[in-house]
N, C-alpha and C positions, 0 to 999 in steps of 0.2 A: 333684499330678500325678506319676507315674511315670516311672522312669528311661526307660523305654519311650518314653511320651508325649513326656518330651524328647528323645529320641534321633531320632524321627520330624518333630517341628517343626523340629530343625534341616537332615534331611533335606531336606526339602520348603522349608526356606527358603533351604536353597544349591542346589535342582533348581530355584525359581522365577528366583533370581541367575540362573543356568546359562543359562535359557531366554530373559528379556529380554536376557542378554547375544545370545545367537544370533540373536535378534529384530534386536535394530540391525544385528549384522553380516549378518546375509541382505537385511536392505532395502537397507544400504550397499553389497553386493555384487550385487544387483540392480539398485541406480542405476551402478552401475561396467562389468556388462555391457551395460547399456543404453546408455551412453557412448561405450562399444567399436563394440558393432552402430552406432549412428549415424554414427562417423568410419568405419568400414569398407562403409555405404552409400554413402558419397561418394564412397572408392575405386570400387565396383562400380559406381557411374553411369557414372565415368570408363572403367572399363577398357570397361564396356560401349559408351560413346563413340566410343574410341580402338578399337573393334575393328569400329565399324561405319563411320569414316571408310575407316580401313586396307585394309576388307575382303581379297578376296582379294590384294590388293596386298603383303598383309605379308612373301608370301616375294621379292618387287622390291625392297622397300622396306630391303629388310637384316636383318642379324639383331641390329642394334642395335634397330631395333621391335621384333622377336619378343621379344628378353631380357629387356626392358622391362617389354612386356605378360605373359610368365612370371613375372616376380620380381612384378609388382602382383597375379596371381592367387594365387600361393604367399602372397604377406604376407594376403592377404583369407583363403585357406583357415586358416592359421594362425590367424589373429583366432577364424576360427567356432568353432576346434578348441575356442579358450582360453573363448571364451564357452560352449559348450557345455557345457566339462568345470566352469567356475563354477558352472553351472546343476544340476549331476549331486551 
């Protein structure tokens, strides 16, 4: 075999390393935004909940509800941002 020959088998067996390495880490990173979406469904149920008890009440109701339901919609957009950008 040729210097060649060896220089391409080791190639191709540190680009094989390379690629099951990214293999686990995409499926592990897959099951992790998948994790994400699922606890930030829960929030969405709730805020969804919490915004159809409130309805227009929420400006009566204080702006301790308003703050509430802004800070649970910002941490849910945040979540999408982070799953999203995992998925990019």
């Amino acid at each position: 075999m040729s210097d060649l020959d060896d220089k391409m088998e080791e190639i191709v067996a540190k680009l094989k390393t390379e690629r099951d390495e990214l293999r686990v880490q995409l499926h592990l990173l897959a099951a992790e935004a998948k994790d994400e979406w699922e606890e930030m469904e829960g929030h969405w149920e709730h805020l969804e909940s919490r915004m159809k008890r409130v309805g227009g009440a929420a400006a009566d109701a204080g702006d301790d509800v308003a703050a509430a339901g802004k800070q649970l919609a910002e941490e849910i957009g945040n979540a999408y941002k982070r799953i999203r950008k995992s998925l990019d």
